[in-house]
PQR file with spaces between the fields and no chain letter, atoms N, CA, C, O and H, PARSE charges and radii, in Angstrom:
ATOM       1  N    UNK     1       1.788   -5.800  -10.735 -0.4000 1.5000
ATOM       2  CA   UNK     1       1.318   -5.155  -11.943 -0.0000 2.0000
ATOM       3  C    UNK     1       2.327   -4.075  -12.312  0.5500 1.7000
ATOM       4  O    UNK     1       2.688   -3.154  -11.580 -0.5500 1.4000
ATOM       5  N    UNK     2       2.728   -4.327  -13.560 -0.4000 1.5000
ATOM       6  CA   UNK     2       3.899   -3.309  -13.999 -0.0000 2.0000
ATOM       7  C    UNK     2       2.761   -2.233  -15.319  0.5500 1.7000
ATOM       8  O    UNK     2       1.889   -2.700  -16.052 -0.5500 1.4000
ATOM       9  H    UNK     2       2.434   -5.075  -14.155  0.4000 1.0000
ATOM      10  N    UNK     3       3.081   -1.161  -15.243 -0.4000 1.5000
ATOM      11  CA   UNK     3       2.820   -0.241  -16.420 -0.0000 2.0000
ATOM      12  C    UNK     3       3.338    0.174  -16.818  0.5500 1.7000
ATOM      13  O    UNK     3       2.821    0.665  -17.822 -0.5500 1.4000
ATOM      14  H    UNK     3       3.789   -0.782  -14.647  0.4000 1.0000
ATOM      15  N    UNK     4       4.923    0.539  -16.634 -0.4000 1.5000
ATOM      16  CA   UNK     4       5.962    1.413  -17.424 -0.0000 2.0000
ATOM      17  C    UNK     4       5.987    2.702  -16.733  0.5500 1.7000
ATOM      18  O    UNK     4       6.741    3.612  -17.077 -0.5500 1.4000
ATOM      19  H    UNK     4       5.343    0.140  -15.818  0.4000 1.0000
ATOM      20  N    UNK     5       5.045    2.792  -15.621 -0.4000 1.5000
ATOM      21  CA   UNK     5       5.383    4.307  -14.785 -0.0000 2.0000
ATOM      22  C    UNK     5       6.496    4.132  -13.590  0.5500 1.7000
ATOM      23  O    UNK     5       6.344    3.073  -12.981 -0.5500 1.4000
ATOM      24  H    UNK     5       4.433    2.053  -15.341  0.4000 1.0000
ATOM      25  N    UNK     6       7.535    4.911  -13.145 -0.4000 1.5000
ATOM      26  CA   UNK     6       7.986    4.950  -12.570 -0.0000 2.0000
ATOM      27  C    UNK     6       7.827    5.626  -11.078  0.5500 1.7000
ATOM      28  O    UNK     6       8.689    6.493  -10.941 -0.5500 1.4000
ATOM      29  H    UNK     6       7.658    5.772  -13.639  0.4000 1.0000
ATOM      30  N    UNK     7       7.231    5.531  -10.256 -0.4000 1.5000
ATOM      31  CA   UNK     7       6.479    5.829   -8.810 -0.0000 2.0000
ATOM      32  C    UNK     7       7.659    5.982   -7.804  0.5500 1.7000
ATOM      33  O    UNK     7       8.722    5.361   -7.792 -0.5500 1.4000
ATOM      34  H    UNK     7       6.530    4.827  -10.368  0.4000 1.0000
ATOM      35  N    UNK     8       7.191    7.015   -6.913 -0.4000 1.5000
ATOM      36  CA   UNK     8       8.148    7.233   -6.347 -0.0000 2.0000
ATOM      37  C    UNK     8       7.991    6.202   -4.933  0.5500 1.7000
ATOM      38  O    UNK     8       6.984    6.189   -4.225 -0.5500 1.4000
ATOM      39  H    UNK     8       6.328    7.520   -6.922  0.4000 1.0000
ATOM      40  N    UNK     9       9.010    5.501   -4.745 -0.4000 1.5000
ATOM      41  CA   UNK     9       8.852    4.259   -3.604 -0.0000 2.0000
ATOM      42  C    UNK     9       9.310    5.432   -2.143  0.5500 1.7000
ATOM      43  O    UNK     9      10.086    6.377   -1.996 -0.5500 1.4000
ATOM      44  H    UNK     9       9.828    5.512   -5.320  0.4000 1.0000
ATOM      45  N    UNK    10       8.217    4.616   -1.200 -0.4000 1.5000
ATOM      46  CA   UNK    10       8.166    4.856   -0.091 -0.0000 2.0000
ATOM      47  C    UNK    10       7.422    3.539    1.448  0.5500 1.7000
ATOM      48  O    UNK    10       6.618    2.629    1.242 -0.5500 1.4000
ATOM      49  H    UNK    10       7.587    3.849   -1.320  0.4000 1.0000
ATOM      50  N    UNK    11       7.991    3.878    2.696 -0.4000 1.5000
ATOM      51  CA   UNK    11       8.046    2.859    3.316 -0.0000 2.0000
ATOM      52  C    UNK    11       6.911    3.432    3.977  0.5500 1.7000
ATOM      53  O    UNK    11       6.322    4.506    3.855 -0.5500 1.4000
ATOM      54  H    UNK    11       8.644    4.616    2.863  0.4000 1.0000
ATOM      55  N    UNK    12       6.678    1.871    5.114 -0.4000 1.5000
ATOM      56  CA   UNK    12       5.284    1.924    5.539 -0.0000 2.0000
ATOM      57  C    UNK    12       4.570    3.511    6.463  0.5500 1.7000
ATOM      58  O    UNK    12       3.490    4.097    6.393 -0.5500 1.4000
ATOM      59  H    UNK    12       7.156    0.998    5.213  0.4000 1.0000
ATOM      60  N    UNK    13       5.892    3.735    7.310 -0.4000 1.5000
ATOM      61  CA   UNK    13       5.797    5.165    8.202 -0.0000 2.0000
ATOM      62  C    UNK    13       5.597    6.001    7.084  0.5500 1.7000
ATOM      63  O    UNK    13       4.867    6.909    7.480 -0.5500 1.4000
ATOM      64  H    UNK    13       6.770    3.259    7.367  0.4000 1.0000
ATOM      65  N    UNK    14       5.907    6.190    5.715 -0.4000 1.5000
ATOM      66  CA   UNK    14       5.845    7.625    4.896 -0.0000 2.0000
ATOM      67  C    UNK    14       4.334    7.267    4.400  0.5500 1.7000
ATOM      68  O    UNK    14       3.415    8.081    4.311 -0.5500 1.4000
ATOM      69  H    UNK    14       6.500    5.452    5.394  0.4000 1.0000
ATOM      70  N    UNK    15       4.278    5.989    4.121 -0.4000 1.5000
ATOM      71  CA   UNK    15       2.335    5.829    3.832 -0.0000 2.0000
ATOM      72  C    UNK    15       1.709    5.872    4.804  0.5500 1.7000
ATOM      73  O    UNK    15       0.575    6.235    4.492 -0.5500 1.4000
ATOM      74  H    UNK    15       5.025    5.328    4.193  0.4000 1.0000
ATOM      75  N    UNK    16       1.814    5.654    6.170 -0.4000 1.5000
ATOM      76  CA   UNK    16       1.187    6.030    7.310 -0.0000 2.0000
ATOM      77  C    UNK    16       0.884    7.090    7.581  0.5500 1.7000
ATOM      78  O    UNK    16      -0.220    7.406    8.023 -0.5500 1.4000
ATOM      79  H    UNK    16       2.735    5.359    6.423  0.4000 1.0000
ATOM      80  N    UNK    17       2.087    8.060    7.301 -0.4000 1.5000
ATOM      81  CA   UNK    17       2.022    9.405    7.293 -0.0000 2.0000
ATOM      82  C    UNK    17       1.062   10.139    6.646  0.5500 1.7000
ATOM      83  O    UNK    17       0.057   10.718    7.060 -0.5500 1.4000
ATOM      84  H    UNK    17       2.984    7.804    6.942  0.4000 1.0000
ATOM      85  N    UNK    18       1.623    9.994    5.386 -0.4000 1.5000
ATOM      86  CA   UNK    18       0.110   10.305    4.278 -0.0000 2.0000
ATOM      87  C    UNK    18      -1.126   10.156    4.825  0.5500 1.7000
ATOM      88  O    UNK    18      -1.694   11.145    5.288 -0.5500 1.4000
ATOM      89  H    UNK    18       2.438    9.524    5.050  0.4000 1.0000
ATOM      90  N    UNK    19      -1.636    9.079    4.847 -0.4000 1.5000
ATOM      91  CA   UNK    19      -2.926    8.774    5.029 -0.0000 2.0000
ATOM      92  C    UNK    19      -3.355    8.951    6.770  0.5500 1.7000
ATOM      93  O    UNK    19      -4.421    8.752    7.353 -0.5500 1.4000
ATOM      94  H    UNK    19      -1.174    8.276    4.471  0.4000 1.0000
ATOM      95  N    UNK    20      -2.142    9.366    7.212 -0.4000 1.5000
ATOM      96  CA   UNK    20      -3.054    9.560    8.621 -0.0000 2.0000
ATOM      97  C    UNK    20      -3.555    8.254    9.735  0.5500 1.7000
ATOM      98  O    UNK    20      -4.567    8.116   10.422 -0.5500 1.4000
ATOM      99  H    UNK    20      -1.276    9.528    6.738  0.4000 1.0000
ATOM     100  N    UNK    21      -2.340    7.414    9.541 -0.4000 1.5000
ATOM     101  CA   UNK    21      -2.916    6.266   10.637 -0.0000 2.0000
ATOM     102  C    UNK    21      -2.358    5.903   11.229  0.5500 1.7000
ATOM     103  O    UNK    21      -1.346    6.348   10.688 -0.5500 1.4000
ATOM     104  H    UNK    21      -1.518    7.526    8.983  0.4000 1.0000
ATOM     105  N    UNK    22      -1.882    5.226   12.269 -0.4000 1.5000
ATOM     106  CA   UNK    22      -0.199    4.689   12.801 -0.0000 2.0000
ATOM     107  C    UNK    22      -0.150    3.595   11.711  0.5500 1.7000
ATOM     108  O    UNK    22      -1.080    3.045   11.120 -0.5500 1.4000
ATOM     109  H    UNK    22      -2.705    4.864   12.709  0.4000 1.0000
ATOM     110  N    UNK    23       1.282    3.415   11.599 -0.4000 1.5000
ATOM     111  CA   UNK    23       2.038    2.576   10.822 -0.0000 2.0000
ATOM     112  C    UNK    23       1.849    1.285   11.014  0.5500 1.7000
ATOM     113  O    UNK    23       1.762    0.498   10.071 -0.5500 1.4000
ATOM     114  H    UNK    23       2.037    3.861   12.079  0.4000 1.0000
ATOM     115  N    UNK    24       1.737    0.809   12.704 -0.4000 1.5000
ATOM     116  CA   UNK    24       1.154   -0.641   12.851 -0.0000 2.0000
ATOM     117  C    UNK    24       0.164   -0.705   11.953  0.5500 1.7000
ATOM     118  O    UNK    24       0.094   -1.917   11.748 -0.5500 1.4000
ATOM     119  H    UNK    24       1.807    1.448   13.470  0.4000 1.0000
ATOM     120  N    UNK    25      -0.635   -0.200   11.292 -0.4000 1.5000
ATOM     121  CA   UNK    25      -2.105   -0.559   10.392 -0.0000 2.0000
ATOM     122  C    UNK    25      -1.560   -0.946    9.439  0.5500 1.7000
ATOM     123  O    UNK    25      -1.863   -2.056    9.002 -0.5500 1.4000
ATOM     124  H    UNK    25      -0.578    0.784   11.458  0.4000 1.0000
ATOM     125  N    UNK    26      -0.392   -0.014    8.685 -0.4000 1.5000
ATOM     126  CA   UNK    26       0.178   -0.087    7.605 -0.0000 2.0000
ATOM     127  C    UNK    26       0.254   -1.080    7.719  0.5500 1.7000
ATOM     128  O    UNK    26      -0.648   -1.775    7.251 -0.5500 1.4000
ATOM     129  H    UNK    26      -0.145    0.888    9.040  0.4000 1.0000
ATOM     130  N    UNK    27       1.447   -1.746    8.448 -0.4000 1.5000
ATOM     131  CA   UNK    27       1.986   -2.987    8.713 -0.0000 2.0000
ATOM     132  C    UNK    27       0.908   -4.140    8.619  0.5500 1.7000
ATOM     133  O    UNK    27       1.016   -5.038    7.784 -0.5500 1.4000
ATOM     134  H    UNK    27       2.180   -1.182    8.829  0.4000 1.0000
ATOM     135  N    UNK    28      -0.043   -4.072    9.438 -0.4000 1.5000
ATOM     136  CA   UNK    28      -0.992   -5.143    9.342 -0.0000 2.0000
ATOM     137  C    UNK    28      -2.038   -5.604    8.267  0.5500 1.7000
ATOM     138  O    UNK    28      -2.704   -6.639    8.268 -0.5500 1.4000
ATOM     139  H    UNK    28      -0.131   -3.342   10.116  0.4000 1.0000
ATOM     140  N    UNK    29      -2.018   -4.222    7.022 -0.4000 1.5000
ATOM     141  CA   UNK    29      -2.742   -4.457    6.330 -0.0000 2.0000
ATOM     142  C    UNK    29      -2.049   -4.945    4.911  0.5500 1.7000
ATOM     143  O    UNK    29      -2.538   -5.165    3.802 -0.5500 1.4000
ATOM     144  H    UNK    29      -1.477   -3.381    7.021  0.4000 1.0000
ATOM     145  N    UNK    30      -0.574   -5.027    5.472 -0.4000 1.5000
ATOM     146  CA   UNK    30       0.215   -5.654    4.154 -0.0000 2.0000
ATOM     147  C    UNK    30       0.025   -8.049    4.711  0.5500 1.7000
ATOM     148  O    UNK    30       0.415   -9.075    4.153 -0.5500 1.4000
ATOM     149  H    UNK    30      -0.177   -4.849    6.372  0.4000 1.0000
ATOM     150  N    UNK    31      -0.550   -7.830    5.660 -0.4000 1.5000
ATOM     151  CA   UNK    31      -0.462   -8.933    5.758 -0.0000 2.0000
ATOM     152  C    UNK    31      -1.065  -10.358    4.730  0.5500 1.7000
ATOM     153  O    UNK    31      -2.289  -10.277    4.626 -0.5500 1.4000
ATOM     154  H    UNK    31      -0.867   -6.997    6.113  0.4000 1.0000
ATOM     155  N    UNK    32      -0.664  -11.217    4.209 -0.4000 1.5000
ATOM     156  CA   UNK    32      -1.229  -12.396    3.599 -0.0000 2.0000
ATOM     157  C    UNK    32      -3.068  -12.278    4.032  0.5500 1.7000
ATOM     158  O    UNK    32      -3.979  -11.945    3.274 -0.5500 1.4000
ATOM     159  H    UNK    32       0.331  -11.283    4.293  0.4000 1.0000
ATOM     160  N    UNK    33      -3.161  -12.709    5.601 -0.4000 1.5000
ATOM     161  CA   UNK    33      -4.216  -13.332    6.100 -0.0000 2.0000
ATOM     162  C    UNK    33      -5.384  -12.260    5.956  0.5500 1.7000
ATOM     163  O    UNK    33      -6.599  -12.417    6.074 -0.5500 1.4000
ATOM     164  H    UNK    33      -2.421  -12.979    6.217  0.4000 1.0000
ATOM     165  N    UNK    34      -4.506  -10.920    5.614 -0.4000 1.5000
ATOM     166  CA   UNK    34      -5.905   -9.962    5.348 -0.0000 2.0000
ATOM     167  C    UNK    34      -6.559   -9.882    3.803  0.5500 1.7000
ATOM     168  O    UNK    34      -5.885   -9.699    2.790 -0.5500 1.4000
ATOM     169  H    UNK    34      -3.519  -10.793    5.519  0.4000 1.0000
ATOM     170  N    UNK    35      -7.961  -10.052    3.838 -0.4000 1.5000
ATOM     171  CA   UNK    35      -8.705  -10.309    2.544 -0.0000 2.0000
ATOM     172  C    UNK    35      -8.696   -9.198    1.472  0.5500 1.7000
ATOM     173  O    UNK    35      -9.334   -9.399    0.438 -0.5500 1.4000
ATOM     174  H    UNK    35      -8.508  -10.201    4.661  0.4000 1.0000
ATOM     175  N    UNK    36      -8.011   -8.022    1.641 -0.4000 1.5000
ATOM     176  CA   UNK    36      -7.089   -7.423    0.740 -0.0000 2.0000
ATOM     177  C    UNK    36      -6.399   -6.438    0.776  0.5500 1.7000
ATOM     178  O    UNK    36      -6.801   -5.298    0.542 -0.5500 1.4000
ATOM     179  H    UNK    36      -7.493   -7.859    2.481  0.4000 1.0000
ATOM     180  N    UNK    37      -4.982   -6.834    1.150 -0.4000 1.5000
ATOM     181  CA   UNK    37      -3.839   -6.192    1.723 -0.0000 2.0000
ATOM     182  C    UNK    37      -3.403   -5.325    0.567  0.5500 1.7000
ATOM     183  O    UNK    37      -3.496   -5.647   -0.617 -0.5500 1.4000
ATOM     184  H    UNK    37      -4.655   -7.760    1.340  0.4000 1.0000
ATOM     185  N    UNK    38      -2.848   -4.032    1.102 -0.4000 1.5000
ATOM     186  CA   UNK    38      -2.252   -3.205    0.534 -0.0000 2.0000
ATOM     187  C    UNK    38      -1.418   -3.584   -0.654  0.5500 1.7000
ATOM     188  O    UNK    38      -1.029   -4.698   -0.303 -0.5500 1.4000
ATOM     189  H    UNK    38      -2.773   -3.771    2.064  0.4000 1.0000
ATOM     190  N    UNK    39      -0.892   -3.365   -1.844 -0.4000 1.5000
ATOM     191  CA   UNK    39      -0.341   -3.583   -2.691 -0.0000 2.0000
ATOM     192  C    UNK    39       1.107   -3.163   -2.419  0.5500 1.7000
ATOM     193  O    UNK    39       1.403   -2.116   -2.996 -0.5500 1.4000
ATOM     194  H    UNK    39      -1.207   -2.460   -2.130  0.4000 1.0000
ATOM     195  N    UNK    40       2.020   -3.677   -1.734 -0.4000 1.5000
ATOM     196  CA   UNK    40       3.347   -3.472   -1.571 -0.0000 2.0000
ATOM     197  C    UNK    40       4.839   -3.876   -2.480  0.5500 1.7000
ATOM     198  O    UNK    40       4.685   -3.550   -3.657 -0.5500 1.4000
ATOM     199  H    UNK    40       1.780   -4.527   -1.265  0.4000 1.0000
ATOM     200  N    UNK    41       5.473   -4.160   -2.359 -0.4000 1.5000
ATOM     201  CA   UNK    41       6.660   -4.840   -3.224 -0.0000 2.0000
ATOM     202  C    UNK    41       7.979   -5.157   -1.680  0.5500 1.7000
ATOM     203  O    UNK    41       8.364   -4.441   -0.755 -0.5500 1.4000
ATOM     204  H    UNK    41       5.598   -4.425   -1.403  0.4000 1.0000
ATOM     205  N    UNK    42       8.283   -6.561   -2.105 -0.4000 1.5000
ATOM     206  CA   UNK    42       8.639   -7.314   -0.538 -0.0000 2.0000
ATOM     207  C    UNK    42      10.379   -6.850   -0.705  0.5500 1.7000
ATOM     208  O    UNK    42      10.720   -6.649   -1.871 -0.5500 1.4000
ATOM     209  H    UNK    42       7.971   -7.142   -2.857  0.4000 1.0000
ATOM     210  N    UNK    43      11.384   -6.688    0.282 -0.4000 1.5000
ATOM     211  CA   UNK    43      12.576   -6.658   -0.678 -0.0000 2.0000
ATOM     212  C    UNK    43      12.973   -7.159    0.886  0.5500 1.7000
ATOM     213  O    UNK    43      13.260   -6.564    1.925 -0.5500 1.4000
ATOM     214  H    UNK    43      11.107   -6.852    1.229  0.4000 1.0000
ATOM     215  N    UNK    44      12.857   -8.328    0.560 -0.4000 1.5000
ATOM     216  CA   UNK    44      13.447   -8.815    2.255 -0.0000 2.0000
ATOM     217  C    UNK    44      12.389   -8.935    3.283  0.5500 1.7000
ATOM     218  O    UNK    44      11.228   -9.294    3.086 -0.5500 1.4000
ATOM     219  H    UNK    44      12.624   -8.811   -0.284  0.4000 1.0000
ATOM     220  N    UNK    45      13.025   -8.532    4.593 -0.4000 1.5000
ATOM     221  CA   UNK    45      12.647   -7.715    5.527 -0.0000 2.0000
ATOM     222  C    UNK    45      11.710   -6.637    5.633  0.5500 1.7000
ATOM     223  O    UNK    45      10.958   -6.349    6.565 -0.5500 1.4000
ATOM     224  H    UNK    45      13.968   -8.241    4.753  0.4000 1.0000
ATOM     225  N    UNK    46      11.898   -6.041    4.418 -0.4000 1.5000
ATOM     226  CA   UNK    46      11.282   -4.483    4.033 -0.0000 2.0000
ATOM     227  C    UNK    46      10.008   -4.425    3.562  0.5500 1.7000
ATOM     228  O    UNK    46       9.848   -5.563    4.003 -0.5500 1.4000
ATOM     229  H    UNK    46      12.508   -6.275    3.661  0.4000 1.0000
ATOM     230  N    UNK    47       9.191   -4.230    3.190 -0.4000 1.5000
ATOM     231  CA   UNK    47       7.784   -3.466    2.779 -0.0000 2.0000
ATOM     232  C    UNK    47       7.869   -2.241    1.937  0.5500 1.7000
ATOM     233  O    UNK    47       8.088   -1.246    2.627 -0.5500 1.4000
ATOM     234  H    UNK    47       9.322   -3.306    2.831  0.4000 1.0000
ATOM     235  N    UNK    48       7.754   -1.971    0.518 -0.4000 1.5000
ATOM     236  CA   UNK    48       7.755   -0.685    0.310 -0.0000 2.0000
ATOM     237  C    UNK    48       6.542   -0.555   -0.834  0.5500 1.7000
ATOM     238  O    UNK    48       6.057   -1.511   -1.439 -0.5500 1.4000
ATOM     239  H    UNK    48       7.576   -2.780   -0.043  0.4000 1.0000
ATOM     240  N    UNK    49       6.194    0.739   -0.979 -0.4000 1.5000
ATOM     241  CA   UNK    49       4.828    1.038   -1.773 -0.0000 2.0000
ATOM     242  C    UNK    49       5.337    1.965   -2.881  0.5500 1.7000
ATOM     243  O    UNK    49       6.132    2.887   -2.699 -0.5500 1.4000
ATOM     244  H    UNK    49       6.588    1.516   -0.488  0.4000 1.0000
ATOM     245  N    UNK    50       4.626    1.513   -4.396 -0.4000 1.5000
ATOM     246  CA   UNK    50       4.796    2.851   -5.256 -0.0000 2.0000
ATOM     247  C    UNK    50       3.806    3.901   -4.889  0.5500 1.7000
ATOM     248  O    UNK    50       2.671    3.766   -5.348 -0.5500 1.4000
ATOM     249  H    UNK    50       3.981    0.764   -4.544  0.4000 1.0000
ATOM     250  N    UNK    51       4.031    4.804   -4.222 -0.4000 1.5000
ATOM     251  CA   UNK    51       2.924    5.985   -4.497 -0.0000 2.0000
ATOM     252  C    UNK    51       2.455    6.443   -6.024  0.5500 1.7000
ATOM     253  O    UNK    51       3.129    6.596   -7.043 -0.5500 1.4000
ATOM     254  H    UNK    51       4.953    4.914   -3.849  0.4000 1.0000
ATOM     255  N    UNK    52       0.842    6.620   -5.745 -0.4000 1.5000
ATOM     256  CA   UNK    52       0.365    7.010   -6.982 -0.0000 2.0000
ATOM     257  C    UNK    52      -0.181    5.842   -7.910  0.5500 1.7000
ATOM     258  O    UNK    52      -0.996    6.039   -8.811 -0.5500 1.4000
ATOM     259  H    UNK    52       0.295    6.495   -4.917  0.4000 1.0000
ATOM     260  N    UNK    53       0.339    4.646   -7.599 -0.4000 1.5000
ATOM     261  CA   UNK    53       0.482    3.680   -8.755 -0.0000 2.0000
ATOM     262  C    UNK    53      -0.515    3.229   -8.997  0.5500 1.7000
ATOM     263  O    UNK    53      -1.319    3.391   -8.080 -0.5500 1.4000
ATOM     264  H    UNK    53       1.001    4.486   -6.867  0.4000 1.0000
ATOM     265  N    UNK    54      -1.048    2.489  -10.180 -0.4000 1.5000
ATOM     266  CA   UNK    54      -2.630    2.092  -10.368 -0.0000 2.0000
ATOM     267  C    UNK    54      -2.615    1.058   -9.466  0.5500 1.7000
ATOM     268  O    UNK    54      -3.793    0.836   -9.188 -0.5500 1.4000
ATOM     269  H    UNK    54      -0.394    2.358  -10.925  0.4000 1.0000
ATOM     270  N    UNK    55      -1.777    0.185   -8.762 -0.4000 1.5000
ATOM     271  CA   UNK    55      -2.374   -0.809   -7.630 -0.0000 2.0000
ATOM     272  C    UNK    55      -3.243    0.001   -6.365  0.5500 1.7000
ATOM     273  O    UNK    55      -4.414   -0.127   -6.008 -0.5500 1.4000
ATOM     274  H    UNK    55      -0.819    0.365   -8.988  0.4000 1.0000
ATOM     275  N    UNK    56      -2.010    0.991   -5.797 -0.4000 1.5000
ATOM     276  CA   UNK    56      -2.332    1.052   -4.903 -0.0000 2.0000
ATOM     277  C    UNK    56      -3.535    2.462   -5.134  0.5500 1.7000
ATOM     278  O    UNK    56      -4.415    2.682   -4.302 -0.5500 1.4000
ATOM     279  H    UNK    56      -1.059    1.096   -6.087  0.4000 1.0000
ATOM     280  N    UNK    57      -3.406    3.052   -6.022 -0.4000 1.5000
ATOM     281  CA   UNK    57      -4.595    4.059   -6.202 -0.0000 2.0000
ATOM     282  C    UNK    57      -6.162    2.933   -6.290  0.5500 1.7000
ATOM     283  O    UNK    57      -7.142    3.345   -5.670 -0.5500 1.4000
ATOM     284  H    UNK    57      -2.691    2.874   -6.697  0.4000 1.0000
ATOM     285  N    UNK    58      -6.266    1.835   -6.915 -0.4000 1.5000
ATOM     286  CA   UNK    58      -7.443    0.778   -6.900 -0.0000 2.0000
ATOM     287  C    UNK    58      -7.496    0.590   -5.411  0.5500 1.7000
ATOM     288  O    UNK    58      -8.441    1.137   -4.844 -0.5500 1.4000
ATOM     289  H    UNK    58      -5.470    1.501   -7.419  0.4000 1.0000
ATOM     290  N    UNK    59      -6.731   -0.020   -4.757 -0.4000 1.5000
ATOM     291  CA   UNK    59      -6.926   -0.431   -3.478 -0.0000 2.0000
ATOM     292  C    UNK    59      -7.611    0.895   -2.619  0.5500 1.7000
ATOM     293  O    UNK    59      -8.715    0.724   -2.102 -0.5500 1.4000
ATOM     294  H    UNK    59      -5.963   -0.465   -5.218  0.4000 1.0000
ATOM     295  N    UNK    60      -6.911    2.233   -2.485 -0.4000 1.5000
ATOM     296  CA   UNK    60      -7.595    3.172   -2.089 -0.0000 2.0000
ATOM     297  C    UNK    60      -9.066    3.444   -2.481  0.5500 1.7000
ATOM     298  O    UNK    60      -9.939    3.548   -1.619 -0.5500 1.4000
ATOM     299  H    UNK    60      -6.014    2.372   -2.905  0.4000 1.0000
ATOM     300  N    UNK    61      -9.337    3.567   -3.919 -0.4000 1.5000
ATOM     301  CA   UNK    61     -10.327    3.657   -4.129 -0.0000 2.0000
ATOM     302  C    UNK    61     -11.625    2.439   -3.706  0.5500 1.7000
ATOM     303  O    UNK    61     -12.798    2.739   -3.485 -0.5500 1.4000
ATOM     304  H    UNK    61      -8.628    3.482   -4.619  0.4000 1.0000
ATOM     305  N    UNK    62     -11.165    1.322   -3.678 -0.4000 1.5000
ATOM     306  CA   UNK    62     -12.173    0.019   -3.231 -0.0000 2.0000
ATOM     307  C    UNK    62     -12.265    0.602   -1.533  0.5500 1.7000
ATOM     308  O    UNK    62     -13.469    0.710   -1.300 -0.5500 1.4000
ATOM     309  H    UNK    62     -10.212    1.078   -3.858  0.4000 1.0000
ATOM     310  N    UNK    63     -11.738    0.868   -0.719 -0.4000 1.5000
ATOM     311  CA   UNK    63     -11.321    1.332    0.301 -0.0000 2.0000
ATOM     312  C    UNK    63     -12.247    2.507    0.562  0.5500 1.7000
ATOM     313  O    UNK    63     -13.085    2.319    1.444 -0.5500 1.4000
ATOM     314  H    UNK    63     -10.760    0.779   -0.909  0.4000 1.0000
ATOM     315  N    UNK    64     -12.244    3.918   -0.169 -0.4000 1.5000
ATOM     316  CA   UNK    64     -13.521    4.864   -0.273 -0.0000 2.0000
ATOM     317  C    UNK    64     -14.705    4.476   -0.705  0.5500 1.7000
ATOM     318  O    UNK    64     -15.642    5.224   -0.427 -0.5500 1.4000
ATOM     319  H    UNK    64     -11.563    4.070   -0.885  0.4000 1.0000
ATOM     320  N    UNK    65     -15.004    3.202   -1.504 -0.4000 1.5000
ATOM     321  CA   UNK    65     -16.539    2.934   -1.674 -0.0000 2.0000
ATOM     322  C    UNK    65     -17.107    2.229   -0.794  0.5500 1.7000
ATOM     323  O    UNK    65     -18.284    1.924   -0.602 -0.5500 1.4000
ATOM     324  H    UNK    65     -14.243    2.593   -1.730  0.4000 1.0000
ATOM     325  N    UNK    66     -16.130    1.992   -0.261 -0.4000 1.5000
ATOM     326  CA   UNK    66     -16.828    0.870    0.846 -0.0000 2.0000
ATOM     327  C    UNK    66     -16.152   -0.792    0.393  0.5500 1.7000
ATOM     328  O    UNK    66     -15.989   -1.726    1.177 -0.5500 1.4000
ATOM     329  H    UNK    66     -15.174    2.239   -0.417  0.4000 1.0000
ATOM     330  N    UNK    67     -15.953   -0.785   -0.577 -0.4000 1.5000
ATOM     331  CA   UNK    67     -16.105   -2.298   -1.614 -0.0000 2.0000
ATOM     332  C    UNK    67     -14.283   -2.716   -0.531  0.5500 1.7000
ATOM     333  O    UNK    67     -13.444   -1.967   -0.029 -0.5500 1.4000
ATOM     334  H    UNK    67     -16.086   -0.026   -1.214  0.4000 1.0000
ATOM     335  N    UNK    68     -14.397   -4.111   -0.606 -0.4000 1.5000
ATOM     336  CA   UNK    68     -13.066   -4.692    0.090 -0.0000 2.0000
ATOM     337  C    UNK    68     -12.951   -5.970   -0.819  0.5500 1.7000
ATOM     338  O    UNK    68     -12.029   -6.768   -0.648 -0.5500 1.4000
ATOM     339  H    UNK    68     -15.078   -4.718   -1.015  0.4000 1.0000
């Protein structure tokens, strides 16, 4: 999902950080097989997140209501 905002990109340890969890979670919750993985952007090898962005602010918020 694109909006025209520009977010500042950061990797799974700096969103781990934030939110307070080890990074393996990070990691595991970007996975396919999970029923709804973090909103990331793939660049390879890599994993990275827009902070702030309406994906991943929805996903947080489904995440605080309980809703998955």
């Amino acid at each position: 999902m694109t909006d025209g905002m520009v977010y500042e990109v950061i990797d799974g340890p700096e969103l781990a950080r934030r939110w307070g969890v080890p990074a393996t979670w990070i990691r595991h919750q970007t996975q396919r097989e999970v029923k709804d993985p973090i909103p990331s952007v793939s660049l390879g090898r890599y994993r990275r997140f827009e902070w702030a962005s309406r994906a991943l602010s929805a996903w947080w918020a489904r995440r605080r209501s309980g809703k998955k």
